[in-house]
GULO-447191 format. One record per atom (N, C-alpha, C): x, y, z; residue in one letter; atom name. Coordinates in nm, 2 decimals, always signed. Example, Ala and Ser with C-alpha at 12.3 -4.5 7.8 and 13.67 -1.06 7.14 Angstrom:
residues 2
SITE     xx     yy     zz rest atom
SITE  +1.32  -0.57  +0.78    a    N
SITE  +1.23  -0.45  +0.78    a   CA
SITE  +1.32  -0.33  +0.78    a    C
SITE  +1.28  -0.22  +0.71    s    N
SITE  +1.37  -0.11  +0.71    s   CA
SITE  +1.29  +0.00  +0.79    s    C
end
This chain:
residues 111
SITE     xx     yy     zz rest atom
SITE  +0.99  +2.06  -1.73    x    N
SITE  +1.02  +1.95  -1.63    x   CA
SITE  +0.90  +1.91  -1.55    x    C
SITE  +0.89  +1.77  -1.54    x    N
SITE  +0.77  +1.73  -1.45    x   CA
SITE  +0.78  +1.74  -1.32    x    C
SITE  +0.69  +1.79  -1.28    x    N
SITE  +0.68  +1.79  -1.11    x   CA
SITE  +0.65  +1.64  -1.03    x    C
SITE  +0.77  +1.63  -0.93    x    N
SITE  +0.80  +1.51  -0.86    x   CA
SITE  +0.67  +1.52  -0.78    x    C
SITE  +0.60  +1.39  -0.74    x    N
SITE  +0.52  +1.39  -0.65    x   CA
SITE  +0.58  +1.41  -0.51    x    C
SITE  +0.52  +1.47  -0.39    x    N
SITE  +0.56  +1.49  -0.27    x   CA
SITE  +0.53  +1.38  -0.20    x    C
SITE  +0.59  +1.32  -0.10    x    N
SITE  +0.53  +1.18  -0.06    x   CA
SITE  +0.57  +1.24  +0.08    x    C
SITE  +0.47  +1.21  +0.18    x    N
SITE  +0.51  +1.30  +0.41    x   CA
SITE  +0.54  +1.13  +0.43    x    C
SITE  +0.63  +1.17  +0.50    x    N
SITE  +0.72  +1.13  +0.60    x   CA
SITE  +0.66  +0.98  +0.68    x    C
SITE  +0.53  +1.05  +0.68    x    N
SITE  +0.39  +0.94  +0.77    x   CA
SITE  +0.38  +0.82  +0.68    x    C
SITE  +0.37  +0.89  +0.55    x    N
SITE  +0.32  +0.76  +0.44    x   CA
SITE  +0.43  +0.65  +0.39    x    C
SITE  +0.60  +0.67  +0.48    x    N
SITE  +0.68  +0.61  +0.42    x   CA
SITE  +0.69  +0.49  +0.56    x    C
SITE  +0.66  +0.54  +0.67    x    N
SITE  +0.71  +0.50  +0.79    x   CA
SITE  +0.82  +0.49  +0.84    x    C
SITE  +0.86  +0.61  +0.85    x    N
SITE  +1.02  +0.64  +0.85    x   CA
SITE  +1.01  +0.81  +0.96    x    C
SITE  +1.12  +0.74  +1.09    x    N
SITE  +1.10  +0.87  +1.18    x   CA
SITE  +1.23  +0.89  +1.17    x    C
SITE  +1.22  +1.03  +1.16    x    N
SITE  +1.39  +1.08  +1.19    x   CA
SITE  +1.42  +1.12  +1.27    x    C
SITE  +1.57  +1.12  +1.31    x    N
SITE  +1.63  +1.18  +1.44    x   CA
SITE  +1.56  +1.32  +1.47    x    C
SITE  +1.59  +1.38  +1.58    x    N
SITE  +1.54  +1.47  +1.70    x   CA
SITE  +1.58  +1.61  +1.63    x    C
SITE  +1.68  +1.60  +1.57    x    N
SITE  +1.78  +1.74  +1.55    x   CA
SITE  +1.81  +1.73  +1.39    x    C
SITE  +1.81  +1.86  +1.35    x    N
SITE  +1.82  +1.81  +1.15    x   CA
SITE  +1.88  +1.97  +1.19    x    C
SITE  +1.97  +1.97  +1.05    x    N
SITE  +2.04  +2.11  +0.98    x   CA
SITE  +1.97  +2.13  +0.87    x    C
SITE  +1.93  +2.25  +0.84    x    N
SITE  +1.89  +2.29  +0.71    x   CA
SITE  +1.97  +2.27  +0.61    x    C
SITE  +1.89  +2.26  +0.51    x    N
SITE  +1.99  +2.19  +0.39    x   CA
SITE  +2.06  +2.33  +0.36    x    C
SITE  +1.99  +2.43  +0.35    x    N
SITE  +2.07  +2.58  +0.30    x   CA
SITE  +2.21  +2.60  +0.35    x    C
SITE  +2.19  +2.57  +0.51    x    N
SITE  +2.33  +2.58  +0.58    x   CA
SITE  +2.41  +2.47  +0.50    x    C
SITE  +2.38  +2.33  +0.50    x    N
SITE  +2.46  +2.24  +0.46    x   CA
SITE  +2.51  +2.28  +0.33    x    C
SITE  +2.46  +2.30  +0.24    x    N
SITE  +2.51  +2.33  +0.10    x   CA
SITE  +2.59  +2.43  +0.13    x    C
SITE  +2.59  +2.54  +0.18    x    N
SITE  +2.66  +2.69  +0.21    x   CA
SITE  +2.83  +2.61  +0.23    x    C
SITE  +2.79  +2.53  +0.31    x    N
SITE  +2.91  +2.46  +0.33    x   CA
SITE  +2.96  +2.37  +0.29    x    C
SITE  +2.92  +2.33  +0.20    x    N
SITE  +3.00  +2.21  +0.12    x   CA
SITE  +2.97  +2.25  -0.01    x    C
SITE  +2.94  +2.37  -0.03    x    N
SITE  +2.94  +2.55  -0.19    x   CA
SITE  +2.87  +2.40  -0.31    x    C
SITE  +2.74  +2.37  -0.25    x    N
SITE  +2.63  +2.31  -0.33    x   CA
SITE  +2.53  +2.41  -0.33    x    C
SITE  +2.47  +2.42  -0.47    x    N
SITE  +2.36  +2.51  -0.49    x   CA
SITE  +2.25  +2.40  -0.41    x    C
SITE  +2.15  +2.46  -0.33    x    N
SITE  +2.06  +2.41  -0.23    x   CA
SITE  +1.93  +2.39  -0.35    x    C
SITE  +1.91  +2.45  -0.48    x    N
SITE  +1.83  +2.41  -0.54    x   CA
SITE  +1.82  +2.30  -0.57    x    C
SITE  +1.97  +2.26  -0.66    x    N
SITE  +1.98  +2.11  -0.71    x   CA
SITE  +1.94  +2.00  -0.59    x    C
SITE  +2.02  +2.05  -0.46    x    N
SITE  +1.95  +1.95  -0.36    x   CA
SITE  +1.86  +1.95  -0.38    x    C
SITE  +1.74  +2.01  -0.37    x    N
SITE  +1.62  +2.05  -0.33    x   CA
SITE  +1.48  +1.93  -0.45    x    C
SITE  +1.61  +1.95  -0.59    x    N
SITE  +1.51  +1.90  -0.67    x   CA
SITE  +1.57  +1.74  -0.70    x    C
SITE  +1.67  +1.68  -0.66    x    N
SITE  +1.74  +1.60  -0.65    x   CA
SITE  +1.66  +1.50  -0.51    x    C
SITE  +1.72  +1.52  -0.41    x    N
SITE  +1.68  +1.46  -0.30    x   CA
SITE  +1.53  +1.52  -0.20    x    C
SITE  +1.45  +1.64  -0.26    x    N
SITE  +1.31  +1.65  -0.25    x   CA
SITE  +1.32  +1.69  -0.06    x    C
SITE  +1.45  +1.73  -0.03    x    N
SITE  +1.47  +1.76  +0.12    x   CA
SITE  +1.50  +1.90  +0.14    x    C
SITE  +1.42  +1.97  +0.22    x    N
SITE  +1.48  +2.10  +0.31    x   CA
SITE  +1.51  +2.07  +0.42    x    C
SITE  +1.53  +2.00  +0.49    x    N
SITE  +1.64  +1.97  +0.63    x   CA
SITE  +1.69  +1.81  +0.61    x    C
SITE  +1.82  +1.83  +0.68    x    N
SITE  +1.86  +1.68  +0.75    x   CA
SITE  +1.89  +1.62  +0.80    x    C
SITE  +1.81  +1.53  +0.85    x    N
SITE  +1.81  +1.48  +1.03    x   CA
SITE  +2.03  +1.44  +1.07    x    C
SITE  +2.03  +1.49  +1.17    x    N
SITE  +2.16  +1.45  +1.27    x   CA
SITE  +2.17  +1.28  +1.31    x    C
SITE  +2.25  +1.25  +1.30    x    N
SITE  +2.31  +1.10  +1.37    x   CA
SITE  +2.34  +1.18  +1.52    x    C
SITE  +2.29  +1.18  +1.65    x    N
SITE  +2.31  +1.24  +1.77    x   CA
SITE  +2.33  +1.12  +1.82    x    C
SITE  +2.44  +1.08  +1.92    x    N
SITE  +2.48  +0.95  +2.01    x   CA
SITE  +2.37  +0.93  +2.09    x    C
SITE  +2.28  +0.99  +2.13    x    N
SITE  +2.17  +0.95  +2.23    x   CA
SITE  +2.03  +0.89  +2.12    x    C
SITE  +2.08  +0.89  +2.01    x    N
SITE  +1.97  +0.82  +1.92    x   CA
SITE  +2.00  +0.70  +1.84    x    C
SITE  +1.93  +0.58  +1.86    x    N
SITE  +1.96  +0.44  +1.81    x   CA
SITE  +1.91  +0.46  +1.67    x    C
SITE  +1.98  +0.44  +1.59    x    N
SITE  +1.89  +0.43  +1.42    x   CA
SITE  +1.86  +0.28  +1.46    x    C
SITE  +1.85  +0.17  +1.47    x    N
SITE  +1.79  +0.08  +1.45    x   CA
SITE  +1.72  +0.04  +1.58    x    C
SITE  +1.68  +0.11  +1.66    x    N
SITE  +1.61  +0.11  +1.73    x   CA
SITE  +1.45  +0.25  +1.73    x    C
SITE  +1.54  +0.27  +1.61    x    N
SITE  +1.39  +0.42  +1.57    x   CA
SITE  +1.35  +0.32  +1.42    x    C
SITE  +1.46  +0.25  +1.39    x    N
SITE  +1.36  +0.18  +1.28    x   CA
SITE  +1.33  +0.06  +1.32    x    C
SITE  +1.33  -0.03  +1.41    x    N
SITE  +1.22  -0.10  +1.45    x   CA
SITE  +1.09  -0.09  +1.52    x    C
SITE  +1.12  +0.07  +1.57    x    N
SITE  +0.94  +0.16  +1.65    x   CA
SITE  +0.92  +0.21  +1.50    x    C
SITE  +0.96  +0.26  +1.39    x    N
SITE  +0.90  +0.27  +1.31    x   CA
SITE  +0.80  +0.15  +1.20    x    C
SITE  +0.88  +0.04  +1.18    x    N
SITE  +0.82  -0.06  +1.16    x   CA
SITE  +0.73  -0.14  +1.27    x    C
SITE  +0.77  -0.12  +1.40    x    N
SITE  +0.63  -0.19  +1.46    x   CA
SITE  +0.52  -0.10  +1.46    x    C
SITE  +0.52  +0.03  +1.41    x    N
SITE  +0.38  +0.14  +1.40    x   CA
SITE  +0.33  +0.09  +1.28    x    C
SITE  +0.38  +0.07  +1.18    x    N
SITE  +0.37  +0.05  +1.09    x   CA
SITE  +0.28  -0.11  +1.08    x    C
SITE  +0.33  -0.21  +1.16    x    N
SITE  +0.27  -0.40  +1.16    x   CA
SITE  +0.17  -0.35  +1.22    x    C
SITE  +0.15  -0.25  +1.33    x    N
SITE  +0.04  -0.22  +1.43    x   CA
SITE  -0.09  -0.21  +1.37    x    C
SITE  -0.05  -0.08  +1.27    x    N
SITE  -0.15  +0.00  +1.16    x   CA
SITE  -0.21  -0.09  +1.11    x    C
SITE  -0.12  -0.17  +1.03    x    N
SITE  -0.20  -0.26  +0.87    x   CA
SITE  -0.26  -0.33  +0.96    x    C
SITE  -0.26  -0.43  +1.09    x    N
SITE  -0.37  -0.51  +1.13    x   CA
SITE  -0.47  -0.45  +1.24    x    C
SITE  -0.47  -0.32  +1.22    x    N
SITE  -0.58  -0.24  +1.27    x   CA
SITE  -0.60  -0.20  +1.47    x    C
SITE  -0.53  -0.26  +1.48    x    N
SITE  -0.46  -0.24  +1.62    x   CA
SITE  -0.48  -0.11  +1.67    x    C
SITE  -0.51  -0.03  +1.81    x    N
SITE  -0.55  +0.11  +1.82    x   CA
SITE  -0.45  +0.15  +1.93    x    C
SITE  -0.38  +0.23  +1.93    x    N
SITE  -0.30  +0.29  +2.03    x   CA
SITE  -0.38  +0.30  +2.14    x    C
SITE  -0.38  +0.26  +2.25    x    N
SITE  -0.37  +0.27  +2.39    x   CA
SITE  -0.31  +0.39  +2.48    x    C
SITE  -0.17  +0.36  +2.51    x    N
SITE  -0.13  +0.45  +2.60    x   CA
SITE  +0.03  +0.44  +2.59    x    C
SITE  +0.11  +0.52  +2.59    x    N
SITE  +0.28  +0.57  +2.64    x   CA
SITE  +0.28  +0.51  +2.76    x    C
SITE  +0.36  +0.47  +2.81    x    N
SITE  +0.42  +0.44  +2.95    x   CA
SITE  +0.53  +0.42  +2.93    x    C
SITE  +0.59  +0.44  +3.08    x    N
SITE  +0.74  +0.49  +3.07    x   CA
SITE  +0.77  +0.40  +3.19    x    C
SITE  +0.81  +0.27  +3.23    x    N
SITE  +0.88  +0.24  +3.33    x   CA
SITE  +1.02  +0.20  +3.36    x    C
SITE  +1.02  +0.20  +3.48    x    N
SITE  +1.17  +0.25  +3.55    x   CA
SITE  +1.23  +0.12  +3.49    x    C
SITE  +1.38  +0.13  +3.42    x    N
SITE  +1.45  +0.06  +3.34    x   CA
SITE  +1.63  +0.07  +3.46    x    C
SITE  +1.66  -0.05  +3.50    x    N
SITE  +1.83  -0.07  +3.56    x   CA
SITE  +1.90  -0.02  +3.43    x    C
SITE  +1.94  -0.08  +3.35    x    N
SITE  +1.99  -0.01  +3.26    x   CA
SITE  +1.94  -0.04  +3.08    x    C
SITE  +1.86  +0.14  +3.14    x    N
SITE  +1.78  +0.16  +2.98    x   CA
SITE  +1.85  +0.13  +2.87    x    C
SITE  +1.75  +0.12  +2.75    x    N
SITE  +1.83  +0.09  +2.64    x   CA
SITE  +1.83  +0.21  +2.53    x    C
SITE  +1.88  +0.22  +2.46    x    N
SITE  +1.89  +0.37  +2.36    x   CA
SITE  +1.68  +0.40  +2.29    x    C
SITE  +1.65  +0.45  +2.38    x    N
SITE  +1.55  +0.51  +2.29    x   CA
SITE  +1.42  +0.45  +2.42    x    C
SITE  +1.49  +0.48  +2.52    x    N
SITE  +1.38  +0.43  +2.68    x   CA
SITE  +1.31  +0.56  +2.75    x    C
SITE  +1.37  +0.67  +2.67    x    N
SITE  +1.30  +0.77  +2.72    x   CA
SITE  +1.16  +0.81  +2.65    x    C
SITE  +1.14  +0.75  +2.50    x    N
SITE  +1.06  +0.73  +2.44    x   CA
SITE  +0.93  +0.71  +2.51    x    C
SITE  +0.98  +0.59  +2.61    x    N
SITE  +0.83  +0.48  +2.65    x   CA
SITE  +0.80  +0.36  +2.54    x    C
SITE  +0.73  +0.29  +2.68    x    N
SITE  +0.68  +0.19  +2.60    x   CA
SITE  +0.53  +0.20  +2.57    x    C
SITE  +0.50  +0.15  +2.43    x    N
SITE  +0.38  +0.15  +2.39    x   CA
SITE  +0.29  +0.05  +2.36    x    C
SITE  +0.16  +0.07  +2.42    x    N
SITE  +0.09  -0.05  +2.39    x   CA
SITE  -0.07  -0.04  +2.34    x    C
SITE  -0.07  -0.14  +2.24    x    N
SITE  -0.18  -0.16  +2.16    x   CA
SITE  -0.31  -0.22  +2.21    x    C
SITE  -0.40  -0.21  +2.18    x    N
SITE  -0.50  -0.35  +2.20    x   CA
SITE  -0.60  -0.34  +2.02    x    C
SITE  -0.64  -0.44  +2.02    x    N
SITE  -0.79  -0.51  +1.90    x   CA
SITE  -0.85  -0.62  +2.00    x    C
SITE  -0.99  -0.55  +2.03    x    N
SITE  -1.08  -0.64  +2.09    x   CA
SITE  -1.13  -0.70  +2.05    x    C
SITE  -1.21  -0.80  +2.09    x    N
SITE  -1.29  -0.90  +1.99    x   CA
SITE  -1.41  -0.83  +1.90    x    C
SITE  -1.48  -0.75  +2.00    x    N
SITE  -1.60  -0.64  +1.95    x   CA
SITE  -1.53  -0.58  +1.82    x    C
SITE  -1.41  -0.54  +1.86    x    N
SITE  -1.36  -0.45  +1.71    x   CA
SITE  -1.30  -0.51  +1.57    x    C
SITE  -1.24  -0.62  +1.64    x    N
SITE  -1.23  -0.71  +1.54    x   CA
SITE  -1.40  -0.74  +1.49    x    C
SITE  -1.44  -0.81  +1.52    x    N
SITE  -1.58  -0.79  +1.44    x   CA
SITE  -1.62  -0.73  +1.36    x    C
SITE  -1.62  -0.61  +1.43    x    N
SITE  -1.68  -0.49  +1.36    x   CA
SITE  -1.65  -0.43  +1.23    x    C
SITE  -1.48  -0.50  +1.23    x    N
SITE  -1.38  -0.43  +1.07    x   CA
SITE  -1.46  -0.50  +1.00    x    C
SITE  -1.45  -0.43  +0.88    x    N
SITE  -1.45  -0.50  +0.72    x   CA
SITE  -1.33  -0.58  +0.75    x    C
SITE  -1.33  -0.68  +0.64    x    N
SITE  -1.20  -0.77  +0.58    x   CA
SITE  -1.10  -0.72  +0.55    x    C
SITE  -0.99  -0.73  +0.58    x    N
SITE  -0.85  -0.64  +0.54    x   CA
SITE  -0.85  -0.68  +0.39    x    C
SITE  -0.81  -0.59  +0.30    x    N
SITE  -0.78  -0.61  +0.18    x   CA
SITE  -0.63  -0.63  +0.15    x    C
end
């Protein structure tokens, strides 16, 4: 059998929820051999759906990291300000980018 390439987590742009179960436990419990998972779906844990976490609000910070990156944009700083009524995923912070003119410059051409 050929060995599956491993692909992290970083290179897909994709963040998962806060809390995951081991797959061992999950299989134990629904009497799946944790191998076949293992070589099937390429997963030893799996993230939780928790009410305090927006899936489409972790996949839009994941896709804006992602727009940020490819146009070379540089993380700045976290900030967290005071929200009347926050929205799912405010405890996060907000985050902000900058590309100066100097650095713009400075890049090669995007390919």
């Amino acid at each position: 059998m050929t060995a599956r390439p491993r692909v992290g987590i970083e290179k897909l742009r994709a963040y998962p929820g806060s809390l995951a179960l081991p797959m061992d436990a999950l299989c134990a419990a629904r009497e799946h051999d944790p191998a076949d998972i293992r070589d099937v779906f390429m997963i030893d844990e799996r993230s939780l759906n928790v009410p305090w976490e927006d899936p489409v609000t972790m996949a839009v910070n994941a896709a804006s990291r992602g727009v940020m990156a490819a146009v070379r944009m540089s993380y700045v700083r976290t900030y967290f300000p005071e929200w009347e009524e926050p929205l799912a995923g405010a405890e996060e912070g907000e985050v902000e980018y900058e590309l100066t003119a100097a650095d713009w410059r400075a890049q090669a051409p995007m390919s």
